[in-house]
C-alpha positions in Angstrom: -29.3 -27.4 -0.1 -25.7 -28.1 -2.4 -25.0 -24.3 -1.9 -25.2 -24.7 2.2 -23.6 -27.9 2.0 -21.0 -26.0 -0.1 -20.1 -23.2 1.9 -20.3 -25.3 4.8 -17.6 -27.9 3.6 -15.2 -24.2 2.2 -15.2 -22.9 5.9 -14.8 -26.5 7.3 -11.5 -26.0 5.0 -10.5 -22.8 5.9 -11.1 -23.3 9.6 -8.3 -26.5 9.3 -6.4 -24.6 7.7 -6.4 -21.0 9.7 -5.1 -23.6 12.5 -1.8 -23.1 13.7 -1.4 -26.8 13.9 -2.3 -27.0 10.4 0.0 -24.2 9.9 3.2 -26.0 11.5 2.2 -29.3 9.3 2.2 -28.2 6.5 5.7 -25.8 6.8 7.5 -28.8 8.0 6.4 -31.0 5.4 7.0 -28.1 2.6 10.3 -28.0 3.8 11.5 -31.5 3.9 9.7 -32.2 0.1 11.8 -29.4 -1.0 14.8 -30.4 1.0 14.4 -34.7 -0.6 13.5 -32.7 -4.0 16.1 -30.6 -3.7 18.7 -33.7 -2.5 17.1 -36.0 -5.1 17.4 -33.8 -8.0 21.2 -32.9 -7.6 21.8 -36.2 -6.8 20.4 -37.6 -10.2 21.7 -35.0 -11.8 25.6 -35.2 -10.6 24.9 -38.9 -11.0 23.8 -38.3 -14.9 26.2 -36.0 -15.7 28.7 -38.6 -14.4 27.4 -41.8 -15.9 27.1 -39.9 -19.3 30.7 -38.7 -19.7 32.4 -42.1 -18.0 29.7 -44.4 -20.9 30.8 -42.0 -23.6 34.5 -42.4 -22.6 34.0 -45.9 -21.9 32.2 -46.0 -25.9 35.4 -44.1 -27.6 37.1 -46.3 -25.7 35.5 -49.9 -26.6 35.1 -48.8 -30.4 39.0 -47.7 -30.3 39.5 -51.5 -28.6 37.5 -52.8 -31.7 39.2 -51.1 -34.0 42.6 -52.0 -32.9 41.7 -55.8 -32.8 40.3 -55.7 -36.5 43.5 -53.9 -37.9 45.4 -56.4 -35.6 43.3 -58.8 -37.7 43.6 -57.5 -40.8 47.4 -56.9 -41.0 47.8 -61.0 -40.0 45.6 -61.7 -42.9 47.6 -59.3 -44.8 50.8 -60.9 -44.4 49.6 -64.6 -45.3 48.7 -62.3 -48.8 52.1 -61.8 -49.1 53.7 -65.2 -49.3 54.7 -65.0 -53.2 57.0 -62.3 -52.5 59.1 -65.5 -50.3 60.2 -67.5 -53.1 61.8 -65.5 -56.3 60.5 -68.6 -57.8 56.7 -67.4 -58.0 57.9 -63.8 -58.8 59.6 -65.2 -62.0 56.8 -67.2 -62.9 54.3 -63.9 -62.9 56.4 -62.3 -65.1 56.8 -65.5 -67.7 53.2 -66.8 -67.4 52.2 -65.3 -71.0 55.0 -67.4 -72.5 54.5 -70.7 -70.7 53.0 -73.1 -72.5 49.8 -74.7 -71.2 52.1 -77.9 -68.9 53.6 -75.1 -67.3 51.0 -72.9 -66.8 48.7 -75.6 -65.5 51.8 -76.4 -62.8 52.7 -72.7 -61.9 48.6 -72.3 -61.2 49.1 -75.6 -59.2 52.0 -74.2 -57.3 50.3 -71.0 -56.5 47.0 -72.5 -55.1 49.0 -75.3 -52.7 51.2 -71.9 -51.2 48.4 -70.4 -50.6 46.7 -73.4 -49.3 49.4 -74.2 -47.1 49.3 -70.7 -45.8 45.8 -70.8 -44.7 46.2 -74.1 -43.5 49.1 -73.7 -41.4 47.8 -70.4 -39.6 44.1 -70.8 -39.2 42.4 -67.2 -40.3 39.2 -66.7 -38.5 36.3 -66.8 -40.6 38.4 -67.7 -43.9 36.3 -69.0 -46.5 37.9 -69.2 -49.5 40.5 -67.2 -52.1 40.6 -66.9 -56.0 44.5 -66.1 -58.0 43.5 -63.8 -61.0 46.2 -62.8 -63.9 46.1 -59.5 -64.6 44.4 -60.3 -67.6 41.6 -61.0 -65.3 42.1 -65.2 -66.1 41.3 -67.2 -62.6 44.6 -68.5 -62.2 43.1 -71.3 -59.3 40.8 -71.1 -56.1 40.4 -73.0 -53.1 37.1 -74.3 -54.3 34.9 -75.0 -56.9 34.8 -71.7 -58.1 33.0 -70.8 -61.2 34.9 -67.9 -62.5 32.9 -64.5 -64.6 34.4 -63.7 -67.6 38.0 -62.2 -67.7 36.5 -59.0 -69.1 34.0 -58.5 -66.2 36.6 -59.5 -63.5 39.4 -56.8 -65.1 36.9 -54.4 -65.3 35.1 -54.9 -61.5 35.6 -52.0 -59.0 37.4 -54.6 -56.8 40.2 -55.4 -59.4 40.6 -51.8 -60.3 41.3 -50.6 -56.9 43.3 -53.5 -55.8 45.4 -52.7 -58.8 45.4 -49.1 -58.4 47.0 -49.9 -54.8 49.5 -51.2 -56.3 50.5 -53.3 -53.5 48.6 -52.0 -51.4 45.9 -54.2 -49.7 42.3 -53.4 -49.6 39.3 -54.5 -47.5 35.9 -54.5 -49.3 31.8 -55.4 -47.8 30.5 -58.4 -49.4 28.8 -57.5 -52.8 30.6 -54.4 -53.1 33.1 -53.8 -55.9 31.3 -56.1 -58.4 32.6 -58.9 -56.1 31.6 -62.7 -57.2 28.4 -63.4 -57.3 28.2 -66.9 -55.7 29.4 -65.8 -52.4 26.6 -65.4 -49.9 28.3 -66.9 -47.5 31.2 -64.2 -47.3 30.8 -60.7 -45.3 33.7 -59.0 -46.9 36.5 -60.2 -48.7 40.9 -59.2 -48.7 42.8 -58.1 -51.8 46.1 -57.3 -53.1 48.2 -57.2 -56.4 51.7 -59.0 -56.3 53.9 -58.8 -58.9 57.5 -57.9 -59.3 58.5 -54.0 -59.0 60.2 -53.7 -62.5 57.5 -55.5 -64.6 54.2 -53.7 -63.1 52.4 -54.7 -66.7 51.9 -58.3 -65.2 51.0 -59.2 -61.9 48.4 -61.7 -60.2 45.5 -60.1 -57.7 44.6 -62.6 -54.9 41.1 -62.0 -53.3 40.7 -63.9 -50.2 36.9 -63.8 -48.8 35.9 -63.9 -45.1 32.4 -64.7 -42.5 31.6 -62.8 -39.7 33.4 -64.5 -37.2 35.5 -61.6 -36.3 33.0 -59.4 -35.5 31.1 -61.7 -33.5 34.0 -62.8 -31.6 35.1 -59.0 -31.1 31.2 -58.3 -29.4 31.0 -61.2 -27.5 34.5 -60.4 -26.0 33.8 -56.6 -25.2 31.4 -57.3 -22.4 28.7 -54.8 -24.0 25.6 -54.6 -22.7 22.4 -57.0 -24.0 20.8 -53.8 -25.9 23.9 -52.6 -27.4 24.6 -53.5 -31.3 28.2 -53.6 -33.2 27.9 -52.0 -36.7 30.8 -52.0 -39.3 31.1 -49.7 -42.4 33.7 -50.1 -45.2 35.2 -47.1 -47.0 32.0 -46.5 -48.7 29.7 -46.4 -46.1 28.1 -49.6 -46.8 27.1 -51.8 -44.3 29.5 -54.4 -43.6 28.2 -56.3 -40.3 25.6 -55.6 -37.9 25.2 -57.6 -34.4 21.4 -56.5 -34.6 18.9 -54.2 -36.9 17.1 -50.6 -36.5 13.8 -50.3 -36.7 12.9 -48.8 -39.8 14.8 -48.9 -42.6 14.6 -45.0 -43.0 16.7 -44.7 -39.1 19.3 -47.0 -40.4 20.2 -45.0 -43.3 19.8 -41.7 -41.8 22.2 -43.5 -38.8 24.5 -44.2 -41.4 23.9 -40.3 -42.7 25.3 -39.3 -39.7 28.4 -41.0 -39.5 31.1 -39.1 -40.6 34.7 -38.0 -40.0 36.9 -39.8 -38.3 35.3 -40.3 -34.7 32.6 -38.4 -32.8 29.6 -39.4 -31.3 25.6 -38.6 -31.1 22.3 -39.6 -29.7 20.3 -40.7 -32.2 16.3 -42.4 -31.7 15.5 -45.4 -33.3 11.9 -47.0 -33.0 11.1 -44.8 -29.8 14.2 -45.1 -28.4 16.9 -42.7 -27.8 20.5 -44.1 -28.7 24.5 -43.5 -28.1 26.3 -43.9 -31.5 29.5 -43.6 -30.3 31.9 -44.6 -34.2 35.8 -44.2 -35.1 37.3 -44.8 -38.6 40.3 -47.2 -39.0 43.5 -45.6 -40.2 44.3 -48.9 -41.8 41.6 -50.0 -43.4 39.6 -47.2 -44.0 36.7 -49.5 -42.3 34.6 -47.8 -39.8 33.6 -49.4 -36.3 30.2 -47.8 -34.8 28.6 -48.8 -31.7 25.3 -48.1 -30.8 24.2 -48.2 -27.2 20.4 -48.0 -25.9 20.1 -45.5 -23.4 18.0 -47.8 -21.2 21.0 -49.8 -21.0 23.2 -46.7 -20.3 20.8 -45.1 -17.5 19.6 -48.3 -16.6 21.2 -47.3 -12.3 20.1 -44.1 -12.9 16.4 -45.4 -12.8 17.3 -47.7 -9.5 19.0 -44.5 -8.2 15.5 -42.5 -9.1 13.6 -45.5 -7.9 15.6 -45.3 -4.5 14.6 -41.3 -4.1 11.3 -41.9 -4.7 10.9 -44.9 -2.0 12.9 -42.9 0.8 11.1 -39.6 -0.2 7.8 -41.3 0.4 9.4 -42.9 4.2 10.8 -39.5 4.7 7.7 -38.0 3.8 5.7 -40.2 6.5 8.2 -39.8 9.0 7.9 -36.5 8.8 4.1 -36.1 8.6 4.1 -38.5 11.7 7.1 -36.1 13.7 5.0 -32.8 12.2 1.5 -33.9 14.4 3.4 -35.1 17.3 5.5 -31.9 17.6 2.5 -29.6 16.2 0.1 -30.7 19.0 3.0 -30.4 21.8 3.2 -26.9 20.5 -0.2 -26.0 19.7 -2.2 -27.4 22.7 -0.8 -25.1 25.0 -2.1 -22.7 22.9 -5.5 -24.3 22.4 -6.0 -24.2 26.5 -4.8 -20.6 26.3 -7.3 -19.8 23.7 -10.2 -21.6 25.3 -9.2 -20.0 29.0 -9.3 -17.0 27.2 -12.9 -17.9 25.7 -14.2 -18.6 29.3 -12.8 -15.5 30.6 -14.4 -13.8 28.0 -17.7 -15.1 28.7 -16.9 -13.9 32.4 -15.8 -16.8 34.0 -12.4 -16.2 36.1 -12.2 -19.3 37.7 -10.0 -21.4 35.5 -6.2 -21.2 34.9 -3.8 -22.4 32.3 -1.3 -24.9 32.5 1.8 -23.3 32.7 3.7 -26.3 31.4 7.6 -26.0 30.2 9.6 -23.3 30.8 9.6 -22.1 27.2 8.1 -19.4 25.7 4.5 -20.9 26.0 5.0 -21.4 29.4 6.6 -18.5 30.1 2.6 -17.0 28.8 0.3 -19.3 30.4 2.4 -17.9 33.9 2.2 -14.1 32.6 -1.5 -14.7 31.7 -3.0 -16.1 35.0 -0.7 -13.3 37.0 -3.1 -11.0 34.4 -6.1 -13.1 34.7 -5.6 -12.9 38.8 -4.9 -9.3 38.6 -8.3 -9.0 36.9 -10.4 -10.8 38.6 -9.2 -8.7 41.8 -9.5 -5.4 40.0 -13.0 -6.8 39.1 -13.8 -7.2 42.5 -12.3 -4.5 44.2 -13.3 -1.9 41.7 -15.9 -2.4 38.5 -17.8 -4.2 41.3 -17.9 -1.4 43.8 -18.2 0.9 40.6 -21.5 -0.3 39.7 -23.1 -0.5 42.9 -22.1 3.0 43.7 -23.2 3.9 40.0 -26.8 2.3 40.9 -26.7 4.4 44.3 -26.3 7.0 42.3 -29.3 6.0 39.8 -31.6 5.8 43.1 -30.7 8.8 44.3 -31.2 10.6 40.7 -34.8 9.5 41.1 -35.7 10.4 44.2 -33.9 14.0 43.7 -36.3 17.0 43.2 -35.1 20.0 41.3 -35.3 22.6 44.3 -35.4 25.7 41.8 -38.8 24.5 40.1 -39.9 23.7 43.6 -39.5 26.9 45.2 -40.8 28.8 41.8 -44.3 26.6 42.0 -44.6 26.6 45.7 -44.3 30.7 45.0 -46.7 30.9 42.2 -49.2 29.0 44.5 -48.3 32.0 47.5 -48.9 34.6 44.6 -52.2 33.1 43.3 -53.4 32.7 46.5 -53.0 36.8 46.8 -55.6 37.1 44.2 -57.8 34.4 45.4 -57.7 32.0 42.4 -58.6 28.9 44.6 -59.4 26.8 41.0 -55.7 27.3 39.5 -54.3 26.8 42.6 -55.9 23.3 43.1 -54.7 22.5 39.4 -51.2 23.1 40.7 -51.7 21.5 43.7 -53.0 18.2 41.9 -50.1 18.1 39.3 -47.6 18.5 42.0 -48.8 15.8 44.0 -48.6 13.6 40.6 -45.6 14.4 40.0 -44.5 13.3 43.8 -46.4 10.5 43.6 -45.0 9.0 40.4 -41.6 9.7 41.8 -42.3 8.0 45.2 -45.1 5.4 45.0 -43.2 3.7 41.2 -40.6 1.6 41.9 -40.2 0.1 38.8 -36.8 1.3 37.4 -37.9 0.6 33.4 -41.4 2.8 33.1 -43.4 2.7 29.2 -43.2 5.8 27.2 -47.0 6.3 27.7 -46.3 6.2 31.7 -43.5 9.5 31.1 -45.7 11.3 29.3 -48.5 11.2 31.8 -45.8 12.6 33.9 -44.8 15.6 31.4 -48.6 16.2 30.8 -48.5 17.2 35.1 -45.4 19.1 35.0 -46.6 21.1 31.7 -49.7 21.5 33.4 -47.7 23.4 36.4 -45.7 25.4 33.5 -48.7 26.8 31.9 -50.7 27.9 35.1 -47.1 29.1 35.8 -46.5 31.2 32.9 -50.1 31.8 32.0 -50.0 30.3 28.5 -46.8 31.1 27.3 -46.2 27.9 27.3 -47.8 25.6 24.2 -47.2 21.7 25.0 -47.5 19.2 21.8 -46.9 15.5 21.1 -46.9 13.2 18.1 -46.3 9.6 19.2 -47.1 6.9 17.0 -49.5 4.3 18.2 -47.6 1.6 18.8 -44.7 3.2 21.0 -46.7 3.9 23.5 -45.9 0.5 25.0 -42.1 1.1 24.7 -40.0 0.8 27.6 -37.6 3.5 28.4 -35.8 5.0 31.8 -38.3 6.7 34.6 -37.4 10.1 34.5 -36.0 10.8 30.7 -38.4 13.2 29.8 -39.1 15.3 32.3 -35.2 16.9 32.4 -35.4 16.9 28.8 -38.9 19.2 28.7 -37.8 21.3 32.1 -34.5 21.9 30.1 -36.6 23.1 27.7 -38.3 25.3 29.6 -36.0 26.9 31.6 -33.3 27.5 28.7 -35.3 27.8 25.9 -38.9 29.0 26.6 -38.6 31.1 29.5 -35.7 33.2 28.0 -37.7 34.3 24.8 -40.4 37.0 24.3 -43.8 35.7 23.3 -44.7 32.5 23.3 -43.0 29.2 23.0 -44.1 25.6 21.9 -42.4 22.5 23.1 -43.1 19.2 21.0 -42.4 16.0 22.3 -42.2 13.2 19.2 -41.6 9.2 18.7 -41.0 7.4 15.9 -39.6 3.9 14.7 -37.0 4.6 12.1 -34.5 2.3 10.1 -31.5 2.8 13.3 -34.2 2.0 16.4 -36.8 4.4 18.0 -35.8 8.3 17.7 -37.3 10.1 20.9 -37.5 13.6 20.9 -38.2 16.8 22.6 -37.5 19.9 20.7 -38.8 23.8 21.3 -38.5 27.2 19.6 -37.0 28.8 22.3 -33.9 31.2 22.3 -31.6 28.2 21.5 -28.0 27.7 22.1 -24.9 29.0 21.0 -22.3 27.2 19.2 -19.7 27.1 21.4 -21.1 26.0 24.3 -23.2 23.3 22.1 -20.0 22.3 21.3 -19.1 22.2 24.9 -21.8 20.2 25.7 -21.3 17.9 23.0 -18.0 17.4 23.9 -19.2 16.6 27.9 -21.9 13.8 26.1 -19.1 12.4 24.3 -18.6 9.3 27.0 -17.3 6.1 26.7 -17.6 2.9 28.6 -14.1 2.6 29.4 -13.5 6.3 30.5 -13.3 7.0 34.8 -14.3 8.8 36.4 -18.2 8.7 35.2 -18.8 11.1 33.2 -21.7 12.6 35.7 -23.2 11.6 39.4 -25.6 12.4 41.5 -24.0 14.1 43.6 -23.0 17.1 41.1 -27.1 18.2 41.6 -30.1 18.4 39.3 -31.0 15.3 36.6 -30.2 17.5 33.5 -29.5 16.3 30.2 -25.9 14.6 31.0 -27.6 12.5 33.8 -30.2 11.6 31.3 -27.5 10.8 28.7 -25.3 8.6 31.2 -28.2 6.5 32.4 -28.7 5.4 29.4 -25.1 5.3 28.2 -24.7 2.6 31.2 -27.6 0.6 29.7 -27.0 0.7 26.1 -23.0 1.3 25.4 -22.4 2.3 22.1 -26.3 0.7 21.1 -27.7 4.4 22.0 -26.5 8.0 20.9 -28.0 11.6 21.8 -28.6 14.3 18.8 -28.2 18.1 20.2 -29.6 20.2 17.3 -29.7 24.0 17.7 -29.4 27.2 16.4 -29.4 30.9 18.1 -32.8 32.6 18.3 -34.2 29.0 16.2 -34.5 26.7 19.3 -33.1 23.2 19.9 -33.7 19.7 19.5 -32.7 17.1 21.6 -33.1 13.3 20.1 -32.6 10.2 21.9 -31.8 6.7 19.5 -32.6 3.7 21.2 -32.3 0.3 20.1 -35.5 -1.2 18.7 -36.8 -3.8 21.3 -38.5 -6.0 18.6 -34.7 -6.3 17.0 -32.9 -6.6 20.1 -33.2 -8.2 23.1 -33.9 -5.6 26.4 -30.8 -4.8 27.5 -32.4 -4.2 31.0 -35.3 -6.0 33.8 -37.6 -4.2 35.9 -35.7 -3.3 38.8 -37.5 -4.3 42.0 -35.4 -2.4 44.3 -37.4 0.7 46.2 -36.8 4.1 46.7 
């Protein structure tokens, strides 16, 4: 029952879609998905390509901005460094502080400390915290708070001294904690330094280290307008973390971030906790401090997903539009074509009486009017000619039965004549009673479908005739299964077939001569047969008449008629050629000096329905 159901609901699906209406649907909305794909997809992708250069330009640009601003910064906080070098005064006092006494050191570390008080306080540094003076001897000559100095060992010998002296002048920007920096200054991100001292006694000199908060940087990314996702990272010379406006996730992605920046700009997508990221960096030519900014590409393609969004939503409207547009303009197309199909249906079945709708003048129309001019043609060659064709071919049919072959006619009315010279009254009755059988199942039967027992009664008078005729030489056999004698068949089909026999076959050879009528049921319908031992027939003309049984339905003139005399083989043939088309087929078998066999294949009535009624019409 699922199997039926199965098959049933696969040709439900490939009648739909054998439709030409299903057909047209389907193109129209193959082509518009591939034209909106088509659009969409170069669209996003011009769009992409677009947004990604004009975000990384706008990244160089931004980290260049920050970069600028924080050297801007940095050479301001440079210059308040400087103020010694103002007053000879301090200069003098640098090169004389291991000779002062301790009154005069205590005042020259006073003096020192106010100056650079009154720097900071008269040009407010962002994010200043506080400042330390150290000797070169690593001695904490004052500090703007209550600094608790390291030993003068472990300051002179810190990274941060040693490269602020090795600049030699020069100043230098270091991360908090790096450099062996102080170590009670949590509060500082990264911290200014710079040896002063005067340029002919470089032995002494002072090193002030002025440490900072992160005010700049969070100033400088509030005040770039980035984006809510994007983070500000800042490297010093080392690589080491300075400031960061948010965190990685995973401790492993901020290092290998870090990894990766190198040189002295360029940018990368890098992922972090899922997420794919624009580190877009540049590398201060001033301080040697790198400025990296990372952008979220969320944040970066964030109108590239409203764009995608949009395609979608009008791909789906398109989409419906079309589907809508595709049935109205499929059925104005297609029913036409539906009317002209089922016209064609009904005129198939034989009705003429219905036309189709010509319609517009377009191509369609321009058929429907072609096709009734063809189905009016028709219906007039119908009537004027297959009509008159068929009732002149039944003519024909009556007048085959009532024929009489005048040669076996005058040769048994002259065997009577010459029997009745020798005074052989019993043969002569014999004759006389199979003739008038013969006459009277020719003129009292009107039926025009007989039964195969019926035709042989007939062939058993007529080879009765034969053998008084030809005084034995004539041997008559059947072999008819049981069940066939009920068959229906065509009066007169085996009389020609037999007196063919005898005329061409038997009556031409020396000796005697056995004709054998047979019936049997085989796989292709019921084979009827009449075959003899006669002289037989030669190939060419069996190939001629082969060639004269080889009729088709659609061929004119008929291939035989009644009124070309005698109900031979061909008339036999086209009777039932009329009946049975293609259904039937005649066998001619036969060999010189063997004899012939003639074979009739009719349909099996038990498969098929009869393809004829009795025919009430009289002679």
């Amino acid at each position: 029952m699922g199997t039926n159901a199965g098959r049933w609901a696969v040709g439900r699906v490939r009648a739909w879609f054998s439709q030409i209406r299903t057909t047209l649907l389907l193109s129209y909305l193959i082509v518009i998905l591939l034209c909106i794909a088509l659009v969409g997809t170069a669209s996003f992708y011009i769009s992409y390509e677009t947004m990604s250069e004009r975000i990384e330009s706008a990244g160089s640009q931004i980290v260049g901005q920050i970069e600028n601003n924080v050297d801007n910064d940095f050479h301001s906080k440079r210059n308040l460094l400087l103020a010694p070098y103002y007053d000879q005064e301090y200069i003098d006092g640098i090169n004389s502080y291991s000779e002062m006494n301790d009154e005069q050191r205590f005042r020259f570390r006073q003096d020192l400390v106010n100056l650079y008080l009154k720097s900071f306080n008269a040009t407010p540094i962002r994010g200043f915290k506080r400042f330390q003076i150290y000797y070169s001897t690593g001695e904490l000559l004052g500090a703007s708070d209550d600094f608790k100095p390291p030993a003068e060992a472990k300051v002179r010998n810190s990274d941060w001294f040693l490269r602020t002296a090795a600049a030699d002048g020069g100043v230098i920007f270091i991360g908090a904690g790096g450099g062996d920096g102080p170590e009670n200054t949590d509060d500082s991100y990264y911290s200014s330094s710079i040896l002063i001292r005067d340029f002919s006694n470089p032995e002494r000199f002072i090193v002030v280290r002025v440490e900072y908060g992160d005010e700049l940087f969070r100033a400088i990314g509030q005040s770039d307008e980035l984006s809510s996702g994007s983070r500000i990272i800042v490297l010093d010379p080392n690589n080491k973390l300075v400031y960061a406006s948010g965190s990685l996730q995973g401790g492993a992605a901020a290092s290998e971030l870090v990894e990766r920046v190198t040189g002295d700009k360029g940018k990368f997508w890098f992922e972090s906790g899922g997420e794919d990221m624009l580190v877009t960096y540049t590398r201060s030519d001033y301080s040697a401090w790198k400025i990296v900014l990372v952008m979220p590409r969320s944040d970066i393609f964030g109108p590239l997903d409203r764009i995608k969004t949009t395609v979608l939503y009008t791909a789906l409207v398109a989409f419906a539009f079309t589907f809508l547009l595709s049935v109205l303009f499929g059925r104005s197309i297609t029913k036409p074509i539906l009317h002209l199909y089922k016209t064609v249906n009904r005129l198939k079945r034989g009705d003429f009486s219905e036309r189709v709708a010509t319609g517009p003048n377009n191509e369609i129309g321009r058929i429907a009017m072609n096709f009734n001019a063809m189905q009016d043609e028709l219906q007039a060659l119908i009537e004027t000619k297959y009509v008159n064709q068929i009732k002149l071919q039944e003519m024909e049919l009556k007048m085959l039965y009532s024929q009489i072959n005048p040669h076996f006619l005058y040769n048994t009315l002259d065997s009577i004549r010459a029997m009745s010279d020798y005074y052989k009254v019993g043969e002569i009755g014999e004759m006389a009673q199979a003739l008038a059988d013969m006459f009277r199942y020719n003129t009292r039967n009107r039926d025009e479908v007989v039964t195969l027992q019926e035709e042989l009664e007939q062939i058993d008078a007529y080879m009765k005739i034969q053998g008084i005729r030809f005084d034995d030489k004539i041997v008559y056999e059947s072999d008819i299964e049981e069940e066939l004698y009920a068959f229906p068949m065509l009066k007169m089909t085996l009389q020609p077939l037999v007196e063919n026999a005898v005329f061409h076959g038997i009556e031409r050879k020396r000796g005697r001569g056995t004709i054998r009528i047979s019936a049997h049921r085989e796989g292709d319908g019921v084979h009827l047969t009449v075959a003899d031992d006669g002289v037989g027939i030669s190939e060419e003309h069996l190939n001629e008449l082969r060639a004269k049984l080889d009729w088709k339905l659609h061929r004119e003139p008929w291939p035989d008629s009644a009124s070309e005399g005698g109900i031979g083989v061909r008339n036999v043939y086209t009777r039932y050629a009329i009946r049975y088309g293609e259904r039937m087929s005649l066998r001619i078998d036969s060999r010189k000096g063997v004899g012939t066999r003639m074979t009739f294949i009719l349909p099996d009535e038990r498969e098929l329905e009869p393809p004829f009624a009795r025919s009430e019409s009289s002679t």
